[in-house]
Jmol script that loads the backbone (N, CA, C; Angstrom):
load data "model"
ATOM      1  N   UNK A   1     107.318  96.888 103.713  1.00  0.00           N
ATOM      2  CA  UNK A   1     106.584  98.094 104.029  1.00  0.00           C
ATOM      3  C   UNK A   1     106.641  99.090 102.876  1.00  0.00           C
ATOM      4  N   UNK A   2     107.836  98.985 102.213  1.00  0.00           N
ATOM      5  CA  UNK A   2     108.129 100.158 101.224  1.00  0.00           C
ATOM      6  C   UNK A   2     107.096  99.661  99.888  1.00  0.00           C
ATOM      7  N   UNK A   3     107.289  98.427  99.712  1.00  0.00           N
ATOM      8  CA  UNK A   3     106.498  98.019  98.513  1.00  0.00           C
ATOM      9  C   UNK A   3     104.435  98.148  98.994  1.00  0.00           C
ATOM     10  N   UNK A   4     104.060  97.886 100.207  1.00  0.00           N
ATOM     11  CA  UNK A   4     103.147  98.370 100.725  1.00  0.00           C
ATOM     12  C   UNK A   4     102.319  99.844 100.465  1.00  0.00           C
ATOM     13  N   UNK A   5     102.939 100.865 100.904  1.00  0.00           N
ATOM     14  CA  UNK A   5     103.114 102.253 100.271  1.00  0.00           C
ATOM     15  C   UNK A   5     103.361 102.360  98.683  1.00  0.00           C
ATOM     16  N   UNK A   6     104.185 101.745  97.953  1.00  0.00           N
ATOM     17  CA  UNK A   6     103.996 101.813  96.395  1.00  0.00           C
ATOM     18  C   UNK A   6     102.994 101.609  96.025  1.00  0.00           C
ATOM     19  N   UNK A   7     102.558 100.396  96.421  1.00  0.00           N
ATOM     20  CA  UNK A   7     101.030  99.415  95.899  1.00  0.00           C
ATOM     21  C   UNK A   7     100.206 100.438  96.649  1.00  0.00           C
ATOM     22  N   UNK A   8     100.242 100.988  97.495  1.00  0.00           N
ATOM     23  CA  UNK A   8      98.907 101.944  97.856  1.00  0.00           C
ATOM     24  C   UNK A   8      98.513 103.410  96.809  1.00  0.00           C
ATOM     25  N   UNK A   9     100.201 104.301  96.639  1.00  0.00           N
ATOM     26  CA  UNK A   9      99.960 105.263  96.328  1.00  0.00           C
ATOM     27  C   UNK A   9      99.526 104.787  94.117  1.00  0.00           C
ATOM     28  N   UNK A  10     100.071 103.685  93.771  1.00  0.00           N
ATOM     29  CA  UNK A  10      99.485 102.648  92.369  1.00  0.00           C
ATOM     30  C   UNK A  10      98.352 102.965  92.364  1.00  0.00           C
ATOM     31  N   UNK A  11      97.617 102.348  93.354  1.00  0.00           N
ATOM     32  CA  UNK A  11      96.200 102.205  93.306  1.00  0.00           C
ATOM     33  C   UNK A  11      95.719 103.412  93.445  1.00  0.00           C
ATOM     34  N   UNK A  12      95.800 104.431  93.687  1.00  0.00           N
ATOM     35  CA  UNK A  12      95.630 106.018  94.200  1.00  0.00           C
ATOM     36  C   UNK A  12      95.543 106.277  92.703  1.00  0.00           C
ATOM     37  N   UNK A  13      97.106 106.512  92.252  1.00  0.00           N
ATOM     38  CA  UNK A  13      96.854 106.995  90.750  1.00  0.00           C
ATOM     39  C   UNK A  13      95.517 106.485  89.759  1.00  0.00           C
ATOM     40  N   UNK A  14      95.491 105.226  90.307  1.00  0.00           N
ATOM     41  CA  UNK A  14      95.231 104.749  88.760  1.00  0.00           C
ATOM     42  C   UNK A  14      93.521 104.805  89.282  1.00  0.00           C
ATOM     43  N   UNK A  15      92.626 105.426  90.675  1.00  0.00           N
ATOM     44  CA  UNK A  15      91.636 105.229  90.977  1.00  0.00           C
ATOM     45  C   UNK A  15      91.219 106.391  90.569  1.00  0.00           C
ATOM     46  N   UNK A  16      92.606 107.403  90.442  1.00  0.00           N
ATOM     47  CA  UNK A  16      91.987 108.940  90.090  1.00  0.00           C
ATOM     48  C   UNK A  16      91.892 108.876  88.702  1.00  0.00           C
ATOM     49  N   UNK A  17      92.826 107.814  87.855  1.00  0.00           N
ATOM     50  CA  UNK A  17      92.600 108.140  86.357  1.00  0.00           C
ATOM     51  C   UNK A  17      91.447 107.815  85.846  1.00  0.00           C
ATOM     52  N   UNK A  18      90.862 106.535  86.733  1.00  0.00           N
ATOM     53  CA  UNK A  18      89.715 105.988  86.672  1.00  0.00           C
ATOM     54  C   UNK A  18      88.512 107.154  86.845  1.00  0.00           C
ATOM     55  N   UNK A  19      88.573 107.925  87.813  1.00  0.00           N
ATOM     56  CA  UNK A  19      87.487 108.748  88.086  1.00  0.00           C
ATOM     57  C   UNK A  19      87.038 109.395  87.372  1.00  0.00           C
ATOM     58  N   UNK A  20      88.200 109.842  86.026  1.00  0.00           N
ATOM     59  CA  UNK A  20      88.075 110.711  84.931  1.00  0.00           C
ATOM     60  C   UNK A  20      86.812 110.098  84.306  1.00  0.00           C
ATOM     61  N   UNK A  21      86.468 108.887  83.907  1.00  0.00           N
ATOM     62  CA  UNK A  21      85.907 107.991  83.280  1.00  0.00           C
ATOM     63  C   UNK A  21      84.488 109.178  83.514  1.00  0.00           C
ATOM     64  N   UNK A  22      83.671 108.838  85.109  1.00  0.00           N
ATOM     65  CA  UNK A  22      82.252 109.190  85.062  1.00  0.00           C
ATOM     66  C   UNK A  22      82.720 111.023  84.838  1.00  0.00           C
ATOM     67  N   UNK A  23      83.598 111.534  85.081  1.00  0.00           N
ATOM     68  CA  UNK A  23      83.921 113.256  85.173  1.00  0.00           C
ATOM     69  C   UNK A  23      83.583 113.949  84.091  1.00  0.00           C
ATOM     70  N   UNK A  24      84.002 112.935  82.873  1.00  0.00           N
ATOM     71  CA  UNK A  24      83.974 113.263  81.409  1.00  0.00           C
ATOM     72  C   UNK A  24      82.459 112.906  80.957  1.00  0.00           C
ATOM     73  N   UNK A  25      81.710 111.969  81.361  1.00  0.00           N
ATOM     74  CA  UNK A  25      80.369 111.562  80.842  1.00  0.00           C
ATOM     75  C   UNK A  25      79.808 112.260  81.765  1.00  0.00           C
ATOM     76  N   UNK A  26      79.942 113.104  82.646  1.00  0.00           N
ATOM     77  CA  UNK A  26      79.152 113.624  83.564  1.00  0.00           C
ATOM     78  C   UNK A  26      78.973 115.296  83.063  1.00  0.00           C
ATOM     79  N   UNK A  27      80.520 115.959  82.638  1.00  0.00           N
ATOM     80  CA  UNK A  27      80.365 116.744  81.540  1.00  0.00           C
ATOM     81  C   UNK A  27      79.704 117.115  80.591  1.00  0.00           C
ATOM     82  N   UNK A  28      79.837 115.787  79.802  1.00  0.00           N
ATOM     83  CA  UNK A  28      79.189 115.954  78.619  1.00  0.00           C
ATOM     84  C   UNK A  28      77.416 115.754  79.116  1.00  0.00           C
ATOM     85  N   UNK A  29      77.130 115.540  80.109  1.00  0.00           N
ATOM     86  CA  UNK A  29      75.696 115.825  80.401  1.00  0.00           C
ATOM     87  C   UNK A  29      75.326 117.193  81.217  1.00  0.00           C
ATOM     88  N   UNK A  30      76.253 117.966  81.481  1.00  0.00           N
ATOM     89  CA  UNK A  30      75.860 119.355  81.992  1.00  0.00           C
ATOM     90  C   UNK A  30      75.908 119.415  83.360  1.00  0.00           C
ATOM     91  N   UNK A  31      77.094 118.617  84.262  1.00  0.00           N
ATOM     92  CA  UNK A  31      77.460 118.321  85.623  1.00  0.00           C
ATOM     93  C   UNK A  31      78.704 118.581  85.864  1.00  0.00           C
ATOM     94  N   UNK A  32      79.047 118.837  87.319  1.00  0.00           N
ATOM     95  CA  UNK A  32      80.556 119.411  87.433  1.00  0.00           C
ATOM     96  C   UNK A  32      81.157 118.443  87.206  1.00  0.00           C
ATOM     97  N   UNK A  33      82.400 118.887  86.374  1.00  0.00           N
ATOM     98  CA  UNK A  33      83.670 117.839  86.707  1.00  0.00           C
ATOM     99  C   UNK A  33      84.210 117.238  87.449  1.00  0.00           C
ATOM    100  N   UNK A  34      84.433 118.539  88.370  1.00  0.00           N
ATOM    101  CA  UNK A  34      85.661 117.940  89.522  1.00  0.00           C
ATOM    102  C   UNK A  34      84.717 117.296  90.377  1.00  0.00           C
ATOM    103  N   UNK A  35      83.467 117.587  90.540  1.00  0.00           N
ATOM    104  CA  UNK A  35      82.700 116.606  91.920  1.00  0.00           C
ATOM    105  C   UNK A  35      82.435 114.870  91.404  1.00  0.00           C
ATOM    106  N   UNK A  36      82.102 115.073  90.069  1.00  0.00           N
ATOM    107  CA  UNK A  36      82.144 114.026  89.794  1.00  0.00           C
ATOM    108  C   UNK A  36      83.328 112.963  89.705  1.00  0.00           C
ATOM    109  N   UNK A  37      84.578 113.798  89.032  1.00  0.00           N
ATOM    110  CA  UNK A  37      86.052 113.279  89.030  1.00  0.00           C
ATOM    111  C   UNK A  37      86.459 112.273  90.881  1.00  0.00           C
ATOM    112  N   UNK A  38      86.211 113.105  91.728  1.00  0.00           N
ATOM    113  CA  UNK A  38      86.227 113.119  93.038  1.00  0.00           C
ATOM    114  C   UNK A  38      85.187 111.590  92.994  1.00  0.00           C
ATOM    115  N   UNK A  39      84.088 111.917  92.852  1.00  0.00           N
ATOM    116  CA  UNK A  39      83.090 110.828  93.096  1.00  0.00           C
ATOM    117  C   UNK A  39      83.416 109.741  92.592  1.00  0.00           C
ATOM    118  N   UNK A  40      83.710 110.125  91.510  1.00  0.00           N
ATOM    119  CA  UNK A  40      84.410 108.548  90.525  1.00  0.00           C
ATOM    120  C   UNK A  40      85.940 108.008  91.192  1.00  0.00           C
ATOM    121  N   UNK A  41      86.730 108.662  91.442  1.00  0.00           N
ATOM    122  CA  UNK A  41      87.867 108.370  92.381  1.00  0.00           C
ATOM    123  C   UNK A  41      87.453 107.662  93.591  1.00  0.00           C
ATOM    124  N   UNK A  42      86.745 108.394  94.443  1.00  0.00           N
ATOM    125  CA  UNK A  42      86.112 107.309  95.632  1.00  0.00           C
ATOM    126  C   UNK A  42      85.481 106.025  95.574  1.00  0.00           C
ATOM    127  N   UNK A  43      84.745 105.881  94.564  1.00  0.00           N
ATOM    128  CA  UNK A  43      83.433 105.104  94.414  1.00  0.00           C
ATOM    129  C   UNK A  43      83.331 105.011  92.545  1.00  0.00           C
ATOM    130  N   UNK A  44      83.922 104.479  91.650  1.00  0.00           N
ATOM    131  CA  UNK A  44      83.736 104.157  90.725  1.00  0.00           C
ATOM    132  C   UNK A  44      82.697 103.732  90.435  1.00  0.00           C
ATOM    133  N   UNK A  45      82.567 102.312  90.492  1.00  0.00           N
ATOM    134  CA  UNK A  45      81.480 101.811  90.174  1.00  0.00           C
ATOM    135  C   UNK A  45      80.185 102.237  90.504  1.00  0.00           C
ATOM    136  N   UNK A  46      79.862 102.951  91.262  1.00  0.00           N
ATOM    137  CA  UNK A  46      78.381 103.527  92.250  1.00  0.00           C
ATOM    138  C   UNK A  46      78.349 104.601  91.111  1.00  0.00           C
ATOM    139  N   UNK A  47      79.693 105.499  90.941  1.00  0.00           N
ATOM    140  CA  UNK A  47      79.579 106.837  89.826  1.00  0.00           C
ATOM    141  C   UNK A  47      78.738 106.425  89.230  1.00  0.00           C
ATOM    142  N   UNK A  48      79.564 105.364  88.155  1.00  0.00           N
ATOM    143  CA  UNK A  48      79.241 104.977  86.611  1.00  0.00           C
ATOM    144  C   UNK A  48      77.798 104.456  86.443  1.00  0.00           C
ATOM    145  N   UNK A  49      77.177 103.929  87.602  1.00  0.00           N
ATOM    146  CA  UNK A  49      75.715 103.180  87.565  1.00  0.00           C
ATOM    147  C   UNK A  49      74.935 104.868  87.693  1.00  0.00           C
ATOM    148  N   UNK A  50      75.660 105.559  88.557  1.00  0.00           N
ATOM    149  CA  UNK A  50      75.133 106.928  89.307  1.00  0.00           C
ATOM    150  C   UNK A  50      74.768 107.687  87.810  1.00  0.00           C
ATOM    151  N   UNK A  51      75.676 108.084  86.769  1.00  0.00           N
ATOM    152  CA  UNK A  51      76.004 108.902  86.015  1.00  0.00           C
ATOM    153  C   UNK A  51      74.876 108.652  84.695  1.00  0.00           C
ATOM    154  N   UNK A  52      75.330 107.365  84.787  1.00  0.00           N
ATOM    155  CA  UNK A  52      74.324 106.679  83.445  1.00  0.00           C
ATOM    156  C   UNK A  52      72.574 106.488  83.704  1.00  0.00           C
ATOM    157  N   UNK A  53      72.447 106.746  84.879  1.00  0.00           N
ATOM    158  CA  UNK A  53      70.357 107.188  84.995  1.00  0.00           C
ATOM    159  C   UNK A  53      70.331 108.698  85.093  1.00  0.00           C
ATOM    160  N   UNK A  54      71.302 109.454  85.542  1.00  0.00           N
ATOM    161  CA  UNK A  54      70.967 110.585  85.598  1.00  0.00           C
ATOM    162  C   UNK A  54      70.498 111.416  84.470  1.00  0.00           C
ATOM    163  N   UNK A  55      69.586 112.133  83.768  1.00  0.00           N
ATOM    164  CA  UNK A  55      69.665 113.137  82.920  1.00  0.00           C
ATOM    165  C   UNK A  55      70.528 113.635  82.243  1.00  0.00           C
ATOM    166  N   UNK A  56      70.221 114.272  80.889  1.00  0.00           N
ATOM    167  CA  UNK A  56      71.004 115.227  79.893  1.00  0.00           C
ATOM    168  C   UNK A  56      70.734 116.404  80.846  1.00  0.00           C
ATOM    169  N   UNK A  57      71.036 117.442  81.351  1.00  0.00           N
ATOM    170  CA  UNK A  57      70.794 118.777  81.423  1.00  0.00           C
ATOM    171  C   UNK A  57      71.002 119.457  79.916  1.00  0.00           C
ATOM    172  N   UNK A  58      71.608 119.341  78.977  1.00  0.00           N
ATOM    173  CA  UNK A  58      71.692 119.676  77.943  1.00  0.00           C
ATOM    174  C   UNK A  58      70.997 119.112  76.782  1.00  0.00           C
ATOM    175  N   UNK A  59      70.330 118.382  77.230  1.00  0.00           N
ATOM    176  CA  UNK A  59      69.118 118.008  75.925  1.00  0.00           C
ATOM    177  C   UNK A  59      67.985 119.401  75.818  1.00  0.00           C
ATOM    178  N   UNK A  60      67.709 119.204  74.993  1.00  0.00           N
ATOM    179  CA  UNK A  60      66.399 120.592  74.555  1.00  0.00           C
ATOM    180  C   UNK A  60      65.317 119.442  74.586  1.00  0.00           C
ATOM    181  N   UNK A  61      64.425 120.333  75.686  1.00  0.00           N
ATOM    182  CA  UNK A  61      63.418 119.211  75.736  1.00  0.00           C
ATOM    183  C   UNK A  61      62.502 118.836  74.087  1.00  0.00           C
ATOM    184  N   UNK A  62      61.796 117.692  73.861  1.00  0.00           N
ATOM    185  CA  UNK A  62      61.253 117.515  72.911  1.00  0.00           C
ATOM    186  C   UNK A  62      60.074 118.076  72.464  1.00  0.00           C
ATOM    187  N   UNK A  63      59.696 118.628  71.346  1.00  0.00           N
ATOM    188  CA  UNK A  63      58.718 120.177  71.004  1.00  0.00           C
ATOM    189  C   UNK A  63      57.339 119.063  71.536  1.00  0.00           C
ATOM    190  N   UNK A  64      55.914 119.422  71.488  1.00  0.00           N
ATOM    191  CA  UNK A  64      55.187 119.135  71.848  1.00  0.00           C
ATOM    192  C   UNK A  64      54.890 118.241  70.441  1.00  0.00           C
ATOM    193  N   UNK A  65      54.066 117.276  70.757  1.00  0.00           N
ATOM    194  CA  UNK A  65      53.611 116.657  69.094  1.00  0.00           C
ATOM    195  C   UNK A  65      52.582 117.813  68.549  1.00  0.00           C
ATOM    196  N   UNK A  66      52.566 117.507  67.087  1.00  0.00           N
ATOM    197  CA  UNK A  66      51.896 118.559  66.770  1.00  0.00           C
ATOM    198  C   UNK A  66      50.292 117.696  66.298  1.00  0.00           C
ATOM    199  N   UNK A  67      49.337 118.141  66.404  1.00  0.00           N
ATOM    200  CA  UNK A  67      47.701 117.590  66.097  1.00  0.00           C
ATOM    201  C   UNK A  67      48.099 116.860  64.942  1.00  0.00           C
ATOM    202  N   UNK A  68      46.995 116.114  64.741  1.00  0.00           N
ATOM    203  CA  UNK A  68      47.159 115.485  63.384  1.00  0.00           C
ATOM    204  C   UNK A  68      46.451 116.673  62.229  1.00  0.00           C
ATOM    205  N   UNK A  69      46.758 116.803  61.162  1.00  0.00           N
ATOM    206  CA  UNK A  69      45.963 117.711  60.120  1.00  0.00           C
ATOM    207  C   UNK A  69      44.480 117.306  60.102  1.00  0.00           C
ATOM    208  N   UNK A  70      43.673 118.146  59.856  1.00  0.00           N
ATOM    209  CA  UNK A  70      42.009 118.373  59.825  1.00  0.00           C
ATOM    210  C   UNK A  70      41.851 118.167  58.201  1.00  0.00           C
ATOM    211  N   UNK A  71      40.568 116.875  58.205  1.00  0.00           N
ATOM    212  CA  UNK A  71      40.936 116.652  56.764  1.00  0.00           C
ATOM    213  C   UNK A  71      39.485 117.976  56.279  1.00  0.00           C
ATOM    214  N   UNK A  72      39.579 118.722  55.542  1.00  0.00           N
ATOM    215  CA  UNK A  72      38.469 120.036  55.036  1.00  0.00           C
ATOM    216  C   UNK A  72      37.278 118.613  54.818  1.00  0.00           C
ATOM    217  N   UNK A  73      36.048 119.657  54.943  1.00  0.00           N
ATOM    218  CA  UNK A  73      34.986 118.397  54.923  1.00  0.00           C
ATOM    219  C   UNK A  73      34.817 117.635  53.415  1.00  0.00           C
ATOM    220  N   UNK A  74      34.290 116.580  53.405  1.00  0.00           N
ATOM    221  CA  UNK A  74      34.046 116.240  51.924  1.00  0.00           C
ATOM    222  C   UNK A  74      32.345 116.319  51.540  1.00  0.00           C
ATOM    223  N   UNK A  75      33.150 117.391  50.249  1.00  0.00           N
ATOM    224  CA  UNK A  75      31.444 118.323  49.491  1.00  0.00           C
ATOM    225  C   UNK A  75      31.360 117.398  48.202  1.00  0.00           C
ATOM    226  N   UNK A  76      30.320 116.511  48.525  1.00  0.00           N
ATOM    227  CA  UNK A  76      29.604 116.008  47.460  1.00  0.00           C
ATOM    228  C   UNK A  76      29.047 116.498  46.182  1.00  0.00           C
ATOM    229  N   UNK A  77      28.432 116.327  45.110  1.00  0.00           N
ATOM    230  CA  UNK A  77      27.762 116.697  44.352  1.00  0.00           C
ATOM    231  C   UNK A  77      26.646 117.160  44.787  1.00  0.00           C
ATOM    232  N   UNK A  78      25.889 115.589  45.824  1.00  0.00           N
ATOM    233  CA  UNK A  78      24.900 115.421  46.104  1.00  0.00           C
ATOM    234  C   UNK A  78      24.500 117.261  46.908  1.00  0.00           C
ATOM    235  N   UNK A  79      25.543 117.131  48.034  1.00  0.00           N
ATOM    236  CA  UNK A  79      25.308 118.452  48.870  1.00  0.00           C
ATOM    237  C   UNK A  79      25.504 119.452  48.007  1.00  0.00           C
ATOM    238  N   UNK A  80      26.499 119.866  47.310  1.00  0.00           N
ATOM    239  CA  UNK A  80      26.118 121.156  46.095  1.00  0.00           C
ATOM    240  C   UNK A  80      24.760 121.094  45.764  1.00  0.00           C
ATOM    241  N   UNK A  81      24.049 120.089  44.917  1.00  0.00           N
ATOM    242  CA  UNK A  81      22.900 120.291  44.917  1.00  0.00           C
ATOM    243  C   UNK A  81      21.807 120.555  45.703  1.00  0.00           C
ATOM    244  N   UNK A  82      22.163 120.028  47.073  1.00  0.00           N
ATOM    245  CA  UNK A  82      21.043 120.372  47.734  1.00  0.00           C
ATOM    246  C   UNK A  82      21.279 122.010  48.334  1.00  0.00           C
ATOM    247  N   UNK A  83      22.408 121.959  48.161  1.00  0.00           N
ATOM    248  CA  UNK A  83      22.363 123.627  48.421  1.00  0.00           C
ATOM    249  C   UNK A  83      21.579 124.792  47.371  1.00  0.00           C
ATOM    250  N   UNK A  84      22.062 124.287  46.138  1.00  0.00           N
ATOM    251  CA  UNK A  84      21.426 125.263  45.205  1.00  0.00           C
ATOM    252  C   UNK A  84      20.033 124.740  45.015  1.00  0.00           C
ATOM    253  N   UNK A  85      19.330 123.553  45.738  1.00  0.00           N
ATOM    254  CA  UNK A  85      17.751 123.672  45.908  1.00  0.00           C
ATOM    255  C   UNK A  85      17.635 124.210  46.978  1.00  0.00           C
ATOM    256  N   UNK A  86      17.891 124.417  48.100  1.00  0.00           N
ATOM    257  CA  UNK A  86      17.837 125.890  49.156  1.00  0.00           C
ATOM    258  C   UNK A  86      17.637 127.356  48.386  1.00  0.00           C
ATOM    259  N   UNK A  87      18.433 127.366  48.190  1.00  0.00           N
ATOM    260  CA  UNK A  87      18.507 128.629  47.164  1.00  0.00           C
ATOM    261  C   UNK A  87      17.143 128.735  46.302  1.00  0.00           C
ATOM    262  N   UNK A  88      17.076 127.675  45.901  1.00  0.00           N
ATOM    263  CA  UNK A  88      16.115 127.422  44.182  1.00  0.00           C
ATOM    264  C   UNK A  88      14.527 128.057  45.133  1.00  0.00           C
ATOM    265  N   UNK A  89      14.491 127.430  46.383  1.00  0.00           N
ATOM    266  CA  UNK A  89      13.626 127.189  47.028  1.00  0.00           C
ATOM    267  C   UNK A  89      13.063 128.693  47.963  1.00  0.00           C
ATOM    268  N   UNK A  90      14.384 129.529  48.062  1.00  0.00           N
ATOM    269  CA  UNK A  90      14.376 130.585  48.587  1.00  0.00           C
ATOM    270  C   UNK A  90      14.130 131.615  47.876  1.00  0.00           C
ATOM    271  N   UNK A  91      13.765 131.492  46.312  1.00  0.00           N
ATOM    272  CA  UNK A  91      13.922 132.712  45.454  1.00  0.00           C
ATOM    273  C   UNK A  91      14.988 133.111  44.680  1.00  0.00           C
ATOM    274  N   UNK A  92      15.576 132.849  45.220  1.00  0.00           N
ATOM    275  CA  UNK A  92      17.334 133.571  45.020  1.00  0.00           C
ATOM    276  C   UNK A  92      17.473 133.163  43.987  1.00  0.00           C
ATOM    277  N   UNK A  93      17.725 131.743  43.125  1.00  0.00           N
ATOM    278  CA  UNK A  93      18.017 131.198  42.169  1.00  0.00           C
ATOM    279  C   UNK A  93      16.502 131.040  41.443  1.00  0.00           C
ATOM    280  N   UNK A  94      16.852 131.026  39.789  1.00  0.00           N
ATOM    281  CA  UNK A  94      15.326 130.688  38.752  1.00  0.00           C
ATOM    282  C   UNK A  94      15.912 128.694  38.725  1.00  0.00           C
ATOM    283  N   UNK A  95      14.473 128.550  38.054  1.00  0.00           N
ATOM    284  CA  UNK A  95      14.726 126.953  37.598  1.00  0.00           C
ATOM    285  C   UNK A  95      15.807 127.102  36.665  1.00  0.00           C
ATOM    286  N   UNK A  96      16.136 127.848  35.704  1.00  0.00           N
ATOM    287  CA  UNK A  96      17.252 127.618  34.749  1.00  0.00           C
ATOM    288  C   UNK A  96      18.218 127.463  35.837  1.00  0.00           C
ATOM    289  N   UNK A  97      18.801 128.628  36.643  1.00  0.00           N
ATOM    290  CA  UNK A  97      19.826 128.877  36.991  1.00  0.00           C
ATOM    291  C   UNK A  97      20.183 127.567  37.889  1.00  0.00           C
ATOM    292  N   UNK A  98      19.053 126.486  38.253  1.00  0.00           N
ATOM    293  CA  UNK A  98      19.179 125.484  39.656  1.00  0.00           C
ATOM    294  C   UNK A  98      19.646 124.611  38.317  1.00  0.00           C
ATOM    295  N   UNK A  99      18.746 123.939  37.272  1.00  0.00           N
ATOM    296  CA  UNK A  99      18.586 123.175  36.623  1.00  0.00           C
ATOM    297  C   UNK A  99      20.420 122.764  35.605  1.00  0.00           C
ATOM    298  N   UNK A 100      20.778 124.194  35.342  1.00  0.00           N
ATOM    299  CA  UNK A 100      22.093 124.383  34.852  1.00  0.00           C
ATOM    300  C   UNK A 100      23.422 123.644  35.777  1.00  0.00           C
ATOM    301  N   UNK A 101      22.910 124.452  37.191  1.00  0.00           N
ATOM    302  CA  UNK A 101      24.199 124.168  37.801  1.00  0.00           C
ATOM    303  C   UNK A 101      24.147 122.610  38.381  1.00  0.00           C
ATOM    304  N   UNK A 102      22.606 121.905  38.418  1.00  0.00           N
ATOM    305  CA  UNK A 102      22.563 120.338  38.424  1.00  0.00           C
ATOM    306  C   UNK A 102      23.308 119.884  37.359  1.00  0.00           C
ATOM    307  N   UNK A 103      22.979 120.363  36.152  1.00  0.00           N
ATOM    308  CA  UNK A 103      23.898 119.381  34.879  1.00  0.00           C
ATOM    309  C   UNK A 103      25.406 119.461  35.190  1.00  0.00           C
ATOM    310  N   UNK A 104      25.541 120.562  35.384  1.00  0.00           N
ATOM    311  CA  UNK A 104      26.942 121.278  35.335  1.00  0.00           C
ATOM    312  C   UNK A 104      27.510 119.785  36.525  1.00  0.00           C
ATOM    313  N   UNK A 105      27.181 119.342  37.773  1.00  0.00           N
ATOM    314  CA  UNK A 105      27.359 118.765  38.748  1.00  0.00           C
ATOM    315  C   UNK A 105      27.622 117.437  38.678  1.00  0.00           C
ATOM    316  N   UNK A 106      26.868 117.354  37.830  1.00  0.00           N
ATOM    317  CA  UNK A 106      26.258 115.773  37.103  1.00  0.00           C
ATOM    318  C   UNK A 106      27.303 115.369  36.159  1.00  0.00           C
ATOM    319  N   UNK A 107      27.637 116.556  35.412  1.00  0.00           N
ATOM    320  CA  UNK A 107      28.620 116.444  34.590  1.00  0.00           C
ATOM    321  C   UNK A 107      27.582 115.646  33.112  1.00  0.00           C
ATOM    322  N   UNK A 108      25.955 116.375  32.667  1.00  0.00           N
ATOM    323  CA  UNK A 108      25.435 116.010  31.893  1.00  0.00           C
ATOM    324  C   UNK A 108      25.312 116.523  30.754  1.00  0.00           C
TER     325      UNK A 108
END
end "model"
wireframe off; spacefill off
backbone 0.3
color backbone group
């Protein structure tokens, strides 16, 4: 009987040292200790499966993705020129002044 009671209050200790196990990983995720300590003492194994799906409470959630960059449009020669024949066409610009900034474009 006496060795009965040893082997019980054994297993006691060593179920509470055990409990520490999920108390401490339950901690370090932003959960009470002692309920968990307790939980892990009763029910070890259920903790440890319990502990390990649960959430970080202490993670910072992850920032939003950010857009991809906008590539600026691509300005041709071709479209420079047809802009300064708008122009040419509107008055605004003389034939020199269209004719120049074609070479200039052309690179002639």
């Amino acid at each position: 009987m006496e060795f009965l009671v040893a082997y019980l209050i054994f297993c006691l200790i060593i179920a509470a040292g055990l409990g520490v196990i999920p108390a401490y990983i339950a901690r370090d995720k932003g959960y009470s200790f002692g309920r968990w300590w307790f939980y892990g003492w009763m029910l070890f194994i259920v903790a440890m499966i319990h502990i390990s799906l649960l959430p970080d409470k202490n993670a910072r959630p992850a920032p939003p993705p950010s857009p991809p960059p906008r590539k600026p449009p691509a300005w041709g020669a071709a479209d420079e020129i047809r802009k300064y024949k708008e122009l040419l066409d509107s008055g605004i610009l003389t034939q020199e002044e269209f004719d120049r900034k074609k070479a200039q474009l052309l690179d002639l």
